[in-house]
C-alpha positions, 0 to 999 in steps of 0.5 A: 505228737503226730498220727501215722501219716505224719499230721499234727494230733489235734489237742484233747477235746476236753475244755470243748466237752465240760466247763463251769458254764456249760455242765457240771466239772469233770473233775466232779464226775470222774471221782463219782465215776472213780468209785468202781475199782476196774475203772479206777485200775484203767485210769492207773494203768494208762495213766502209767504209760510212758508219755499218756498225756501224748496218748490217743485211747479208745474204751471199746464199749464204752457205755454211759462214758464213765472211763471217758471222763476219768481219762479224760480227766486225767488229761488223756485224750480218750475216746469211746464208742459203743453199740448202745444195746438195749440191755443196758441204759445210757443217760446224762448231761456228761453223756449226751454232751460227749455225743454231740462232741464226737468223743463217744460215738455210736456203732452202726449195725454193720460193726465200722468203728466210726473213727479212721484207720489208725487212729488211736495209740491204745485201746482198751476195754472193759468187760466187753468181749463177752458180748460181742458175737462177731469176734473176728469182725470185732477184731478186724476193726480194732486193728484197723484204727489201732496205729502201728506200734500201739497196743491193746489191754482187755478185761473179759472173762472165758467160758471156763469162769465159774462165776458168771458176773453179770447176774452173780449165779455160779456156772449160769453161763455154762448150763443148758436152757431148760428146766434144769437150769431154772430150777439151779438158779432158783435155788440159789436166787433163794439162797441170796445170790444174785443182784438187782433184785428189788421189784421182782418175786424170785421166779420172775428174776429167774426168768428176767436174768437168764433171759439177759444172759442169753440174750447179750453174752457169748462165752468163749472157751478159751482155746478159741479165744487164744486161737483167735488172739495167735493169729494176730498178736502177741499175747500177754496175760496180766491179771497179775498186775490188777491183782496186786493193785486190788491188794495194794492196802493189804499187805500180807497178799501184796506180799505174795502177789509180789513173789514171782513164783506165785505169778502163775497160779494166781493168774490161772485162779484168777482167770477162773474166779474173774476174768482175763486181763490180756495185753495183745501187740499186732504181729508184724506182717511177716510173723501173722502166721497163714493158718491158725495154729495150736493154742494152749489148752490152759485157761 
C-alpha cells in the first residue's frame, strides 16, 4: 500500500518496538491491556476494517499506549500521541520503549501533531474530546494528517450525560463551583459513590475530584459539538454497535439491540448514561458548507 503522494508504506514497526531479547512479549501485555472492554471494542473494531492489516491508525490521546499494543498486536500498525498532561500517569518499559521508537509521540504546547500531512488511514480515540479546550485547533490538526478518504471513529461524552465518568458523581460536571455543589458530592461520596477512594477522608476526595474535573474536562452541549462536526464532516452515530458488542454474551438484550426500530432509542439513552461514539468522514471540498449551519438539537 502506498500514502497519498504515491510512496511506498514502510512496514509495521512492531518486531523494532518489543522482542524476546529486548522487553517483555507484546502479545503478553496487549491481553493484560485487553481487560478494559472499550479498548477491547477498538481492537474488534479496526481489526474488522477491510484490509486493517494494510491500515495506518492514530489513538489521538493515546495515554500510557495500551491501544497501541493491542492493535499493534494484532498486526495493525498503530500509532499514538498525547499531551501527557499531569492529571494522569504514564509509566513503563512497554511505554518508554514506544517513545524511543517514534511510535507514541509527545504533543508539543502549540497543539501540531508531530506526524505529516496525511499520514494515517484511521484515527481513533477514546474518551478524549472532553479534554481538549481548543476543539477547532484540535480538529484542524486531525484532518491535516488524516489521508484523503480515511476516517475517524471517537468515544466522548456531551455535557448532556448525566453520569460524569471520571469521578463516577452524577450531574458533577454540570453544577456550578461552590457550596452547592461540594456539599451534592459529598452526600454522595458518602453514599458510596465515587472512585479512588482509598487515602483520603470523604471531604479531601471532594476537594481532590472536583479540582480534577474542572482542571482537565471541557464538557460540550451537543449542539456545539454537532455544530462543529457539520462543518467538516459527514457524521455518523453508532453507539449501537458498542452496545451490542458489550450485549454479545447476553441474548436477550443482544436481541433487542438487533431489531432495527430499537436503534433509535437505544442511541439517544445510551448517549445520555455514557458516552457518543461517532464516525466523522471529511467533506469533499465542494460540500464543506462556507458558514455553520443548523445542528440538531437532539443529543
Amino acid at each position: 500500500m502506498t500514502t497519498a503522494n504515491g510512496a511506498a508504506r514502510p512496514k509495521p514497526l512492531a518486531e523494532r518496538v518489543v522482542g524476546p531479547d529486548r522487553s517483555p512479549d507484546l502479545a503478553v501485555a496487549a491481553a493484560e491491556d485487553s481487560a478494559d472492554v472499550n479498548r477491547r471494542f477498538f481492537s474488534a473494531y479496526v481489526t474488522s476494517l477491510p484490509d486493517s492489516d494494510r491500515l495506518r491508525v492514530l489513538d489521538f490521546g493515546c495515554g500510557g499506549g495500551a491501544a497501541v499494543r493491542m492493535l499493534r498486536a494484532a498486526g495493525v500498525d498503530c500509532y499514538g500521541a498525547d499531551t501527557f498532561y499531569d492529571g494522569a500517569e504514564y509509566r513503563g518499559e512497554l511505554f518508554e520503549q514506544l517513545l524511543d521508537a517514534g511510535i507514541v509521540r509527545a504533543i508539543g504546547a502549540d497543539g501540531v501533531l508531530p506526524f505529516e500531512d496525511a499520514f494515517f488511514d484511521l484515527v481513533i480515540s477514546d474518551q478524549v474530546f472532553e479534554h481538549v479546550e481548543d476543539l477547532e485547533g484540535v480538529l484542524d490538526q486531525l484532518d491535516r494528517v488524516l489521508r484523503p478518504g480515511g476516517r475517524m471513529y471517537h468515544h466522548f461524552p456531551s455535557r448532556e450525560v448525566l453520569r460524569e465518568g471520571h469521578i463516577h458523581i452524577p450531574l458533577a460536571h454540570r453544577l456550578r463551583p461552590g457550596r452547592f455543589r461540594t456539599a451534592y458530592t459529598l452526600v454522595l461520596r458518602t453514599a458510596g459513590f465515587g472512585d479512588w477512594k482509598e487515602g483520603r477522608t470523604r471531604r479531601e476526595w471532594v476537594d481532590w475530584r472536583l479540582g480534577w474535573i474542572d482542571r482537565y474536562c471541557v464538557y460540550r452541549p451537543y449542539r456545539e459539538l454537532r455544530a462543529s462536526f457539520d462543518r467538516r464532516y459527514v457524521v455518523r452515530h453508532v453507539e449501537i454497535e458498542y452496545c451490542r458488542f458489550r450485549a454479545r454474551d447476553r441474548p436477550v438484550l443482544a436481541r433487542a439491540l438487533a431489531a432495527r426500530s430499537f436503534r433509535a432509542p437505544a442511541e439517544r439513552l445510551f448517549r445520555r448514561l455514557a458516552f457518543m461514539a461517532v464516525e466523522l468522514t471529511p467533506l469533499a471540498p465542494a460540500d464543506v458548507p462556507s458558514r455553520p449551519g443548523a445542528a440538531p438539537s437532539t443529543p
